[in-house]
N, C-alpha and C positions, 0 to 999 in steps of 0.2 A: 653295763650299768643298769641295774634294775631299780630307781630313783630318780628323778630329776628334783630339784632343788629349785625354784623360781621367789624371784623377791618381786614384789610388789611395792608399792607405795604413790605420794603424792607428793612428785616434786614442788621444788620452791618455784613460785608463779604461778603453778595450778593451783585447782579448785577439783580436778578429775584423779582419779587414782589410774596409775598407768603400769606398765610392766619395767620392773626395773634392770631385771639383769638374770642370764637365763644360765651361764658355765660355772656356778658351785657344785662342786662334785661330793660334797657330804653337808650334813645340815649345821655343823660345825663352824666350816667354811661359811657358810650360806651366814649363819650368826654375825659372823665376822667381816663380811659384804656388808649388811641391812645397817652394823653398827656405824661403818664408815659413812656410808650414803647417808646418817640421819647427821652424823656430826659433823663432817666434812660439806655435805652438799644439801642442805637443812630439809631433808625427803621427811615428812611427815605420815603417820599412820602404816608404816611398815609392816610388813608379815611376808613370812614364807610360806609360800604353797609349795607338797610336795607330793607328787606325782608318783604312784608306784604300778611304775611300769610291768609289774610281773604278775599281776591282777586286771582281772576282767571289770572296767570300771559298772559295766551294767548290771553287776551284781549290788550296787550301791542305789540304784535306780527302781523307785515304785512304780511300775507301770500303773496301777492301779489311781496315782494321783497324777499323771500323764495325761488318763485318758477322762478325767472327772471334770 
């Protein structure tokens, strides 16, 4: 698998955004998690972060504002 799928959000009783659930295997699925978690278990401020494992993430990274 060259993706990883992670939900995020703030569960019910928090105030903190926490990690919600890591084994969606396409962003599809991952839609179909985030939707339950907000209407079933009232997880607020949801999003999917998605990880593409098949890229160098430092290519995403300014070193120039790293070291400023």
């Amino acid at each position: 698998m060259d993706k990883e799928f992670i939900i995020w959000g703030i569960p019910s009783g928090s105030d903190t955004e926490q990690l919600l659930y890591t084994k969606a295997t396409s962003h599809a699925s991952a839609k179909k998690v985030l939707a339950l978690l907000e209407k079933e278990h009232s997880v607020r401020n949801g999003r999917i972060q998605i990880l593409d494992l098949s890229r160098d993430p430092s290519a995403d990274w300014n070193s120039n504002l790293l070291t400023n």
